[in-house]
PADREN-437793 format. One line per 8 residues: their letters; for each residue y negated, z, x of C-alpha. Coordinates in steps of 0.5 Angstrom, whole numbers. Last residue first. Layout:
# residues N
A> Y Z X  ...
END
This chain:
# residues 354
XXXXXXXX> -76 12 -68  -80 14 -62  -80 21 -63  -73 23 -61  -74 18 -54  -79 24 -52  -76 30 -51  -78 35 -54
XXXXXXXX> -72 40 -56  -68 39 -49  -69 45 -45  -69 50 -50  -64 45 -54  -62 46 -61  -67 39 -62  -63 36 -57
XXXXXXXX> -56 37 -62  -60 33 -67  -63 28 -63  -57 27 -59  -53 25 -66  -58 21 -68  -58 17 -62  -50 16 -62
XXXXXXXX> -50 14 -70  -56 8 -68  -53 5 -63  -58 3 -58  -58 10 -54  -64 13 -52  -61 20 -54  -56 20 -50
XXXXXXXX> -59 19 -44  -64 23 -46  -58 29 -47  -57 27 -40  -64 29 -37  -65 35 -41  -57 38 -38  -60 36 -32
XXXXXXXX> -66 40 -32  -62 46 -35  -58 46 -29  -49 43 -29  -46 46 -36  -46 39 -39  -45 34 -35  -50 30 -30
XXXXXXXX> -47 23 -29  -40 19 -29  -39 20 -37  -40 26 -37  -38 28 -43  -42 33 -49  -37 38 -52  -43 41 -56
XXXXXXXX> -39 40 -62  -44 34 -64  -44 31 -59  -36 31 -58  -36 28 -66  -41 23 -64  -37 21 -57  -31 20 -61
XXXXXXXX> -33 15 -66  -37 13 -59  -29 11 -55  -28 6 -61  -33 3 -62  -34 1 -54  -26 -1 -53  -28 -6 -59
XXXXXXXX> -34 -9 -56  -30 -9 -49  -24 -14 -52  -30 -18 -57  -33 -20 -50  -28 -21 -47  -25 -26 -53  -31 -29 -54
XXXXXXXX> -30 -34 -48  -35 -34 -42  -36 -42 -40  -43 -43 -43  -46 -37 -43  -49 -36 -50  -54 -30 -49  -52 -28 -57
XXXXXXXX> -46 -25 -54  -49 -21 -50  -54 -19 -54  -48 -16 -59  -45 -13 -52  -51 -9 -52  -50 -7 -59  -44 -2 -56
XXXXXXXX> -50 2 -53  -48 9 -54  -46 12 -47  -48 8 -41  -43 5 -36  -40 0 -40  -46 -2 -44  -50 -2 -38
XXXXXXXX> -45 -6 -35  -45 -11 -40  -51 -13 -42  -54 -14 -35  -48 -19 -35  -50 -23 -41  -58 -22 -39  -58 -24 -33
XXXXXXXX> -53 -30 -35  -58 -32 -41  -63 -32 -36  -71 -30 -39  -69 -23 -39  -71 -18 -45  -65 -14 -48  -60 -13 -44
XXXXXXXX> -66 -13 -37  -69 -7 -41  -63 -4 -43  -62 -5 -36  -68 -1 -33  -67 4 -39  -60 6 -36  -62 6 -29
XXXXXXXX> -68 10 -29  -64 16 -34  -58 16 -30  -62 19 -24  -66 15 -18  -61 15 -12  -55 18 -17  -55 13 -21
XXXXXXXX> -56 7 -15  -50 11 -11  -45 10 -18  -48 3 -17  -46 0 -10  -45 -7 -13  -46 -7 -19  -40 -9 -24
XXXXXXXX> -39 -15 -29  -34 -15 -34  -26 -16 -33  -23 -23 -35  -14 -23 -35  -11 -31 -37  -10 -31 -28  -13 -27 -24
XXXXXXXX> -19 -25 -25  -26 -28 -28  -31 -24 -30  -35 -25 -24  -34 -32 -22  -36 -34 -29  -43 -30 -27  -44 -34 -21
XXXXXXXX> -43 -41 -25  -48 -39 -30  -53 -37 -24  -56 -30 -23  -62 -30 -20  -66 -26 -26  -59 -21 -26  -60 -20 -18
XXXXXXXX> -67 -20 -17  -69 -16 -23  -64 -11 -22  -65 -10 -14  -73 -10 -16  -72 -4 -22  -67 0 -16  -73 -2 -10
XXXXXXXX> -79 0 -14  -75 7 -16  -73 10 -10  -80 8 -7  -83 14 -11  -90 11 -14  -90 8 -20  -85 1 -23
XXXXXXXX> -92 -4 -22  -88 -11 -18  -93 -10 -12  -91 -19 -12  -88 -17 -4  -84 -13 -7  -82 -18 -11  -81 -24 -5
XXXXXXXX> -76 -19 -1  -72 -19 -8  -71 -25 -9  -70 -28 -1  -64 -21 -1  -61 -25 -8  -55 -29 -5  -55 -25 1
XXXXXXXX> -53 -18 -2  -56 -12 -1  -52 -6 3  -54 1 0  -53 6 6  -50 13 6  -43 10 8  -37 16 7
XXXXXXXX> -37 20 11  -44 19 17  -50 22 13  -57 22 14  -56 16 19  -58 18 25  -65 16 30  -64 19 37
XXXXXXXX> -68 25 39  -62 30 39  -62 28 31  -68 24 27  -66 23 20  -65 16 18  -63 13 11  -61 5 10
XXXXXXXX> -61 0 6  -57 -5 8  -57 -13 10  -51 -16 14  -53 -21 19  -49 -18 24  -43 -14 20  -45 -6 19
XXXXXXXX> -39 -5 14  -41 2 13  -35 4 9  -36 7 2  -29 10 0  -23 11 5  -19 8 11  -16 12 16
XXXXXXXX> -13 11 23  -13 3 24  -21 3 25  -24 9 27  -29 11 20  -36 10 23  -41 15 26  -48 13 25
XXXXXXXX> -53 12 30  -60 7 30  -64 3 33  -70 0 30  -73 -7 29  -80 -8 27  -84 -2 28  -82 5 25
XXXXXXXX> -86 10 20  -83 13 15  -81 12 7  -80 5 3  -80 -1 11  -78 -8 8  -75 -12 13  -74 -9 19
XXXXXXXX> -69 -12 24  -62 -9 26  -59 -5 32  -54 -1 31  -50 4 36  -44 6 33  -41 13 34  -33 13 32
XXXXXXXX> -30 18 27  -23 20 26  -21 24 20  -18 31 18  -15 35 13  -11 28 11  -10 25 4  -14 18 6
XXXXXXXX> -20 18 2  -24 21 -3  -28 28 -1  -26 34 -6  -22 36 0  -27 36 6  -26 32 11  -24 37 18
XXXXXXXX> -28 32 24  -24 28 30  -29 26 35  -30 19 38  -35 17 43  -33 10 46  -40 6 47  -38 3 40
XXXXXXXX> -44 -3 39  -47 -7 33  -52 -12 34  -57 -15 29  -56 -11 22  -62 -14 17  -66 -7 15  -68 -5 8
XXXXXXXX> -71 2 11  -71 9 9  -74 14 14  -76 22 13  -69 22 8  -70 26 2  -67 21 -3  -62 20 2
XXXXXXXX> -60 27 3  -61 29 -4  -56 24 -6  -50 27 -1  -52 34 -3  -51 32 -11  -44 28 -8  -41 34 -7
XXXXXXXX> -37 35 0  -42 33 5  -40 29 11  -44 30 18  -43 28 25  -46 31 30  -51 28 34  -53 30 41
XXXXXXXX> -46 30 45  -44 23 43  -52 21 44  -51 23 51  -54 29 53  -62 30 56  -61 32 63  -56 30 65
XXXXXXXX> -56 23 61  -61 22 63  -62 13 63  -59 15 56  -63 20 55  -69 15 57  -68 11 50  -67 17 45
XXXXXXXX> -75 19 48  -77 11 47  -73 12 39  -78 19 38  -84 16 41  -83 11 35  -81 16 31  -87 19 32
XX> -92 12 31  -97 12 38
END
């Protein structure tokens, strides 16, 4: 019989005795990391990470009330309160560990009216979410309890990327990767014309770009490098014009250097998307990489929602090659000259490709 399969019959009998095993209120502790580079390494290194569809929801009534660290976002209060849920849910892709078709599973969630916060486990029935268990007192827990440590995936295109797993879609071995280069595909090469229009249209006269669900967790997840090169990709070599427009668009406002991403949008056409969006966000990006060349080069390099500068020297190497695979050209120039100063940096790849 399967480890965690024993694990989850165990969990059950616990339940039933409860003297002699604790109840799972008294067994799992809740768990809120204050930096989110110890939040990231507990998902990546999670034993079990499954994309599961949510089938029940159950509050038993633990509630505990824990410190919040304050570098967490959120309510501005030193403590929050939390309830244990219990859910059920069908398993529908499995990336790490060994369990059968359906899970149960814990995690302590934001009490409702008390507080709110960024990233909630919304596990609404019918909901998809990826999710990251460790075991704990016998039970399965999320690796993380506040904020959500889960990635929910959108219905309109789960049936997409479900069938692109299932192709053997070639990304290399770490699960992460795959499941980050197939949600791209699957969302932006099923993106309907009317769809993107719903997106970048706000209230009234205003447009805004279009945004990733859960997408500072994706970067963090597989690293900046991964994702930025994924949507380059997708920018400049999808089939679907609206995919290609609203790929184009986050990774130029996400990513260091890519004004000519907003050029590709504009020669994707979308029917019902103005000029004037795109022009706005052109300009927004020419101006902000004038100054990013001179901070380049005076080593004053941003972080621009990644590893910065003064962080380990494999993340300095890794956000000077974001740097360097930058479209514009100015950028990319820039990067190679300082990576070449660099121990860490001085051969990186994306300096000998052009």
């Amino acid at each position: 019989m399967p480890p965690i399969r024993v694990l989850l019959i165990t969990g059950t009998l616990c339940e039933l005795l409860s003297a002699a095993c604790g109840s799972p209120g008294r067994s799992i502790r809740p768990v809120i990391y204050a930096r989110d580079d110890q939040e990231a390494l507990a998902m990546r290194s999670a034993p079990v990470i499954l994309l599961v569809k949510i089938t029940a929801v159950k509050l038993p009534g633990d509630m505990r009330t824990i410190a919040k660290p304050p570098e967490v976002g959120g309510p501005m209060t030193p403590t929050v309160a939390l309830y244990l849920a219990r859910i059920r849910a069908d398993v529908l892709l499995k990336l790490r560990g060994s369990v059968g078709n359906s899970v149960e599973f814990y995690s302590w969630v934001w009490a409702s009216g008390k507080h709110g916060g960024p990233r909630l486990f919304h596990a609404t029935p019918g909901s998809s979410h990826v999710i990251f268990l460790r075991q704990d007192g016998g039970y399965l827990h999320t690796v993380g309890d506040y904020p959500a440590y889960d990635l929910e995936i959108s219905s309109r295109w789960l049936a997409r990327l479900l069938s692109a797993w299932d192709s053997r879609y070639d990304i290399g071995a770490d699960p992460l990767e795959r499941l980050v280069a197939l949600w791209f595909r699957a969302e932006f090469g099923g993106l309907s014309n009317s769809q993107l229009r719903e997106s970048v249209s706000g209230e009234g006269p205003v447009q805004r770009g279009y945004y990733v669900r859960d997408f500072p967790d994706l970067v963090r997840l597989v690293g900046p490098l991964f994702v930025a090169t994924q949507l380059d990709d997708i920018c400049r070599h999808s089939t679907s014009p609206s995919g290609r427009f609203a790929a184009c668009f986050v990774t130029g406002l996400e990513f260091p250097g890519r004004c000519e991403a907003y050029d590709i949008a504009r020669e994707a056409r979308v029917e019902g998307i103005g000029d004037g969006l795109v022009a706005s966000a052109f300009r927004s990006c020419e101006a902000q990489s004038r100054g990013l060349v001179s901070a380049i080069r005076s080593g004053a390099l941003p972080s621009r929602g990644f590893y910065g500068w003064s962080l380990t020297p494999e993340h300095r190497r890794e956000a000077m090659r974001v740097y360097a695979s930058a479209m514009d050209l100015p950028v990319h120039l820039a990067a190679c000259e300082v990576a070449a100063t660099m121990a860490e940096a001085r051969d990186i790849p994306e300096c000998s490709v052009r």
